[in-house]
N, C-alpha and C positions, 0 to 999 in steps of 0.2 A: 826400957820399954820398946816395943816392936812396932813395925807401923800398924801392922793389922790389929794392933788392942788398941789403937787410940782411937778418938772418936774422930766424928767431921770437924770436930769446929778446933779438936787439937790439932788434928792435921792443916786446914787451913793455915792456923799458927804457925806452925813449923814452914809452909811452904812459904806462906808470908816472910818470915825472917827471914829465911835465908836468902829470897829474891831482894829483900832491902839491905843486907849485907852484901850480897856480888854487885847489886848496883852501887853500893856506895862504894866498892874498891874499886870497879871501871872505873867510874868518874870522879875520885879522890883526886885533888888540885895537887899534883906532883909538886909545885913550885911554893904548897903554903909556908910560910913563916921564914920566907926566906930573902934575902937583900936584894934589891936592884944594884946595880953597881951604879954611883955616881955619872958614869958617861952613859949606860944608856938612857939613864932619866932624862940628863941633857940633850939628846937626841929624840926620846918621843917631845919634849917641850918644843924644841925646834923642828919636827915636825908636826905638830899641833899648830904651831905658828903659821905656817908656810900655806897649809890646807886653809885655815882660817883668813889666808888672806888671799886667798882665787891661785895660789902654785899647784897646778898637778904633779900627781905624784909619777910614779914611773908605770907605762902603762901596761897593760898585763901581757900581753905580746912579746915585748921585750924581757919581761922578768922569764918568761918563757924561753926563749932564745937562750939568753946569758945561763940557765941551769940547763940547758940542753936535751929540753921538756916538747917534745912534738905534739900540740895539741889542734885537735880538728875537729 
């Protein structure tokens, strides 16, 4: 079928899917079904900790600097 035989509301359809299909391959979670490694778990938990208990973190200036990131 062609697009000019179909009607509005098949086209609609069509245009509808396929914009829920690219959006769902953008934003598909690249990382589902797959392990954390044991040390990083332990490393968000003690960072969990740390915040939770008044430690800042490293502040963004610096993480700036250290990847050699000019921001202004």
């Amino acid at each position: 079928m062609q697009i000019k035989d179909m009607s509005v509301n098949e086209l609609k359809s069509l245009i509808k899917e396929t914009v829920e299909e690219t959006l769902e391959e953008f934003f598909a979670d690249v990382d589902a079904g797959k392990e954390v490694r044991e040390e990083v778990k332990q490393r968000l938990i003690a960072s969990k900790e740390a915040h939770k208990n008044g430690k800042k973190g490293i502040p963004a200036e610096e993480v700036y600097k250290r990847l050699g990131l000019n921001v202004q």
